[in-house]
Every structure is written in structure tokens, then in C-alpha cells.
ROKOL-148779 format. One record per atom (N, C-alpha, C): x, y, z. Coordinates in steps of 0.05 Angstrom, whole numbers, plus 5000, padded with zeros to 4 digits. Example, Ala and Ser with C-alpha at 12.3 -4.5 7.8 and 13.67 -1.06 7.14 Angstrom:
<rs>
526448865156524649105156526449345156525749555142527349795143525850015157
</rs>
This chain:
<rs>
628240573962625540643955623740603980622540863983619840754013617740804002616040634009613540603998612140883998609740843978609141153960607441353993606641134012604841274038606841294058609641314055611341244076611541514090611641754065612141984080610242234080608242054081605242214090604642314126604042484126603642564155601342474169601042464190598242294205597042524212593842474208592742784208592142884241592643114246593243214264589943124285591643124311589143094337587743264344585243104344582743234353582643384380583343634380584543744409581844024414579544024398577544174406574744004400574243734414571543704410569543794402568343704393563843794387563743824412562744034426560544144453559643974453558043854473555443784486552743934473550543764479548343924478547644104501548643964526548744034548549844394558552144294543554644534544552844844529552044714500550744884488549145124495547644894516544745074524544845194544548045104561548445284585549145504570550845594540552445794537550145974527548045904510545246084505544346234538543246014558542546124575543146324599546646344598548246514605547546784591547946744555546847114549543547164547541746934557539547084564539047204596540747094607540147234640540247524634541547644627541447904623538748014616538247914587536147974584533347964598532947684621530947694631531747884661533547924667533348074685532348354684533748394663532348644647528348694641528148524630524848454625523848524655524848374675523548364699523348544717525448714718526448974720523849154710523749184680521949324664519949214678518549044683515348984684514349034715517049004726516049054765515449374764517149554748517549874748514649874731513849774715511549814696509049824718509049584732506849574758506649794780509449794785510250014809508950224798509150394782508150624767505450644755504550414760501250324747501150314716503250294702502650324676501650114662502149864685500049604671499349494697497449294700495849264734495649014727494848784744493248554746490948524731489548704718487648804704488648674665491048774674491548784642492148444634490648424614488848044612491847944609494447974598496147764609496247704643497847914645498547904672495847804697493647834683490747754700491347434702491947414679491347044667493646914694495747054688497946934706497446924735496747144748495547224765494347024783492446924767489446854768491946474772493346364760493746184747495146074774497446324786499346284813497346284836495946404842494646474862491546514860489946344844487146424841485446484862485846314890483646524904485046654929486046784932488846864954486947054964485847164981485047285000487447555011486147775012487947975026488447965053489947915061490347905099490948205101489348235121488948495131490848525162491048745169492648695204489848985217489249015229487749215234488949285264490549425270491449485296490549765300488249635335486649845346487149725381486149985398486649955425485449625431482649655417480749295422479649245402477449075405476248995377474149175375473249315411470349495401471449855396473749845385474850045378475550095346474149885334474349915306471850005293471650235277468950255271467549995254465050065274463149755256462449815229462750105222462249995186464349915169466949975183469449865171468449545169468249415197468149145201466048965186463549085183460648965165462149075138464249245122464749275099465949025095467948975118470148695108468748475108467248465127465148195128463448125105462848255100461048365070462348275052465448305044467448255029469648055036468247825054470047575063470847445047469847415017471647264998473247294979474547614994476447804981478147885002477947925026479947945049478547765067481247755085481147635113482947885128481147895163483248095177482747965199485148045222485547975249486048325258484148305278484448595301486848465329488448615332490948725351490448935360492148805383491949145405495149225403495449485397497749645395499949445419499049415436500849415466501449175451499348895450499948645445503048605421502448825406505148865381507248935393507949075419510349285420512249185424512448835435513948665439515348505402517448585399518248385370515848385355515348795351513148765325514248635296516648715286517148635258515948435260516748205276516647915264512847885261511348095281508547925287507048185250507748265254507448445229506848445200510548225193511448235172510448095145508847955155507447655141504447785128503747975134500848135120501748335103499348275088499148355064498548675063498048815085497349115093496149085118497149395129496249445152494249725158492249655175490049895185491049985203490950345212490850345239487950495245486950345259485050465266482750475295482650685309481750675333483650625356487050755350488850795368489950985360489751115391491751335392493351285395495451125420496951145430497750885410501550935398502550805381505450765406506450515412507950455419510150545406512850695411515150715384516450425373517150285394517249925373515649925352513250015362512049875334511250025310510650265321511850555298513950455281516350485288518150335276519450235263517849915273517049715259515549745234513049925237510950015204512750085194514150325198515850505177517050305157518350145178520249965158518749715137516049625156514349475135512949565110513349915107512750075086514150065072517150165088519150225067520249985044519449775064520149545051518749325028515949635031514149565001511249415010511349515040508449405051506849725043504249555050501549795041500049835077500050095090499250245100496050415093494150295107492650555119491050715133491550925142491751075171489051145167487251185193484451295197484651545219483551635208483251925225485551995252485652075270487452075297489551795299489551665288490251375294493851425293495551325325498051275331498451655325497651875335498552125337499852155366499251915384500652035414502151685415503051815440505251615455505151485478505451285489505551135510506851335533506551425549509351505569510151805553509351885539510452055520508452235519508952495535505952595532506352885513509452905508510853165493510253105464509452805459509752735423506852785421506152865401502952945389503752935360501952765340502452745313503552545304504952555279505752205266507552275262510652495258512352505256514352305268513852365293515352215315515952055317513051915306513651585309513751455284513051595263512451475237514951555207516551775220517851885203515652115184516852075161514852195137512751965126512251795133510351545123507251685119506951815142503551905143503452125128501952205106502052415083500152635091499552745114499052895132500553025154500653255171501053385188499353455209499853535238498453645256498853915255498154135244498554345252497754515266497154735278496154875291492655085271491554935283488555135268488955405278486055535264485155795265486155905292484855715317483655755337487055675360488855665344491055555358492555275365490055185364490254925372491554645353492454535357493754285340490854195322491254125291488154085286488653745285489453625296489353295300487653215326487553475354486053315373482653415375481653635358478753655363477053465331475853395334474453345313471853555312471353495279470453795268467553565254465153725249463653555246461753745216462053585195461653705173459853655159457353795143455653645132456653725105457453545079457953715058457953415037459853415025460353105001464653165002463852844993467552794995467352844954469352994949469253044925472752954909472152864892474952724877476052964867479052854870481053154873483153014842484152724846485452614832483252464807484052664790481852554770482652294756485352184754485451934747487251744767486351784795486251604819484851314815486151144811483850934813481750844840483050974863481350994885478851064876478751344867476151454866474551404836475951194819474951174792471551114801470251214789467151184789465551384817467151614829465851704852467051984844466252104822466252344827466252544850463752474860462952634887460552374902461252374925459952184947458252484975455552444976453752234955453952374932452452184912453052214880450552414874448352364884445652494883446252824884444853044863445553234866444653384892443253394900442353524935442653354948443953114953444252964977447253064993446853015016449453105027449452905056452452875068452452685087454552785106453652715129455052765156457352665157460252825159462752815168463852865194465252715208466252715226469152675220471453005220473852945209475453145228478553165218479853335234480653535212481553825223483254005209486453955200486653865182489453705180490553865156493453795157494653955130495553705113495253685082496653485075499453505059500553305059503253325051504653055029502352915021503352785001500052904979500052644962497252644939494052694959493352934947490552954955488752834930488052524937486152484920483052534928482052624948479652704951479352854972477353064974476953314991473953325008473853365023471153425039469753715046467953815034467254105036464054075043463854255055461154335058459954535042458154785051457054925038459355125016457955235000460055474980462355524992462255605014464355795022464555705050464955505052466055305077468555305064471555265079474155145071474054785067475754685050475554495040477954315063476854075062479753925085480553735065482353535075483153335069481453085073480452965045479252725047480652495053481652415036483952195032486452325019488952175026491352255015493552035007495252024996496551864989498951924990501751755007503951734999505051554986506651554970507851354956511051344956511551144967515051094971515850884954518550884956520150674931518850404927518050344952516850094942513950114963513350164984510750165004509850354987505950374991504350564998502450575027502850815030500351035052498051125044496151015053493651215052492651255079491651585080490351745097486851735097486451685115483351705117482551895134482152185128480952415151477152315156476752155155473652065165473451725163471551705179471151395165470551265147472351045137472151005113469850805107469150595132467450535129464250575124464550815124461351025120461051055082464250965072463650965042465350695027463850505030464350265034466050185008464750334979465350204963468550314954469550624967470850694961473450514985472650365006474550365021474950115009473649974987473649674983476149804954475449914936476950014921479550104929479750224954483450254970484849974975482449824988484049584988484749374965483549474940483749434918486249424913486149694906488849864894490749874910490849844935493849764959494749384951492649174948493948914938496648904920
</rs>
């Protein structure tokens, strides 16, 4: 006789533990990566496209929360400093607790532009002709790479040593959303300036550039002196410059937009319409 528990079995070993809490929360957070990459994905493309802005009160709050008073660094590269127009300069001054800029001379960049470049928040060109190709370049690639560009009238159309290049092809690729073409009169329309009395009139009716400027001046018989070139454009015409009835219309401002950089064109000075150039640097942040 063996006792009545003799030929009972011993219950089998514990050979799959309880998880961790630890373990747990790694295996949740593994199938949300997906998901937030996804989200983030969606919300960068949502911005890129403007379908929601800094404007829109979440994303403001956050905004506002990372970076509350961040200042726009400007790069303004011109031959000197008295080569920048002064109403550009009294606009930014005017608006010092919304940007900061430093003026460069083309030449001082041509040496290892990326690196002196890469750290601003957008770049001017303005009040140079002559564009070194280093540092041509160099912009292209600080565009392509989702920097904000923008060009003022003649600005980097010639070359150092280079007296065959005329225009922004050369040095800029397709970046500048304009052409030099040949006018009426034969001539390239990038080297005469043309002098116009008429209004800059909004072309892109839901541009946020021109939100609130229909037509500049706004006054119905007022009209204001332009100083622009004959240019062809080749990306977004969001605003136009005309004079009387039956004057031809030019290019005001223009816009390119690449995968990740934007371009804006300025055929006059932008500092002569202060609030619109404060609004580009708006909408380029």
C-alpha cells in the first residue's frame, strides 16, 4: 500500500513568468512609434502646405510655450551696409522685437559659405550684383534644405570674373522664380530699370502675403512711384505692378516653393511697402 498522495504529480514549473511593468510599457510603446511617426509626418505636411499655421491656437500655445520670444535672424547679404535700401533697414529697426539682422558682404561669404550661412533663419539678397558661385551654391542648398530666401530686384544676376553669366540661372539653379529675358527693345530686361507710376495690385487672392492689401496704395486715386525691372516670372505671381489702363503689367512679387525651402521675388523695393515686407517675413518664419 502507498500512501493515498504517493502518486500524485508535482505541478508543473513556472517556465513563463508575469512581465514586468517595465517590460509592459516597453511592448505598448513599441506599437505606438508607428503611430506617432505617422501623426508627425501628418502635422509637418499639414504646415508645409499651410493647412494649419502657428496661428492655429493649439499649435500657437505650443509655439509660444518652446520658444516665446525667439526673434527672426535675418542674414541680409549686400556689396556694404550703405547698399541696403534704408527703408528696408528703418522697416527692421522699427520691428526689432520681431527680427534681428546682420549685413555681409557677398565676398566676406565666398570663403566656407555653408557653414557662415547655415545657422539663420532666412536670407536677403539685397543691393548685390555680383554673387560669388560658392556662395550661390551654398543658398541653393540652404533652400533646398528648407531655408527661406528673398531676392530684391537685380540682386546676385552677375558674376565675379564672369562677365558671360547675366541672370540667376547660373548661379542659383531654378531657386529664383523669375527670368532675364530679352525686352521689347532687345535687351536683357534684368539690367535697365524701368520707372513706373501705377499701384502693386494682389494677384493671389488667398496669399497670406498680401492678406489685407488688395491694391497698395489702398486710396482710390492715389498712386506711387516704382522703380522695377522687365522680368518674366516663372513660379507664383502673387502681386503685379501696373500703371495707367493700358500700360503692360510686370511682376510684383513672386513666389517659389520647393520641398522643403521658400523663394520670394521682390521686382521693387520692398521697403517702400513696409507692412507688406513685414508680412513676407511673417509668412517665410
Amino acid at each position: 500500500m502507498y500512501p493515498e498522495d504517493a502518486g500524485a504529480e508535482a505541478p508543473p514549473a513556472n517556465y513563463y513568468p508575469e512581465p514586468s511593468i517595465q517590460s509592459k510599457i516597453a511592448y505598448h510603446l513599441e506599437g505606438l512609434v508607428p503611430i506617432l511617426i505617422i501623426l508627425i509626418l501628418a502635422l509637418f505636411l499639414a504646415v508645409k502646405f499651410d493647412i494649419i499655421t502657428t496661428n492655429t491656437p493649439v499649435l500657437g500655445i505650443l509655439a509660444d510655450v518652446v520658444e516665446p520670444t525667439k526673434k527672426i535672424n535675418v542674414l541680409i547679404i549686400s556689396e556694404n551696409e550703405n547698399s541696403v535700401s534704408p527703408f528696408i533697414i528703418e522697416t527692421l529697426n522699427q520691428n526689432s522685437d520681431l527680427v534681428k539682422y546682420r549685413i555681409r558682404s557677398a565676398n566676406d561669404l565666398s570663403i566656407n559659405p555653408k557653414q557662415k550661412i547655415e545657422n539663420y533663419d532666412m536670407i536677403m539678397l539685397a543691393g548685390v550684383k555680383y554673387m560669388p558661385l560658392s556662395l550661390g551654391k551654398a543658398i541653393v542648398e540652404y533652400v533646398k534644405g528648407g531655408g527661406k530666401l528673398i531676392t530684391i530686384m537685380d540682386a546676385g544676376i552677375r558674376r565675379p570674373s564672369t562677365p558671360d553669366v547675366l541672370g540667376w540661372e547660373e548661379t542659383f539653379e531654378d531657386i529664383i522664380p523669375v527670368t532675364c529675358e530679352k525686352n521689347s527693345s532687345g535687351r536683357p530686361g534684368c539690367i535697365d530699370r524701368i520707372y513706373v507710376r501705377g499701384k502693386l495690385y494682389r494677384e493671389d487672392e488667398e496669399h497670406k502675403i498680401m492678406r489685407g492689401f488688395e491694391e497698395v496704395p489702398q486710396e482710390p486715386n492715389a498712386y506711387k512711384d516704382f522703380e522695377i525691372l522687365d522680368l518674366t516670372y516663372t513660379g507664383n505671381e502673387i502681386a503685379y505692378i501696373k500703371g495707367g489702363q493700358y500700360q503692360k503689367p510686370y511682376p510684383g512679387i513672386v513666389e517659389k516653393k520647393l520641398v522643403f525651402g521658400k523663394s520670394i521675388y521682390f521686382n521693387y523695393d520692398p521697403g517702400t511697402t513696409p507692412g507688406i515686407l513685414m508680412a513676407t517675413i511673417d509668412y517665410l518664419k
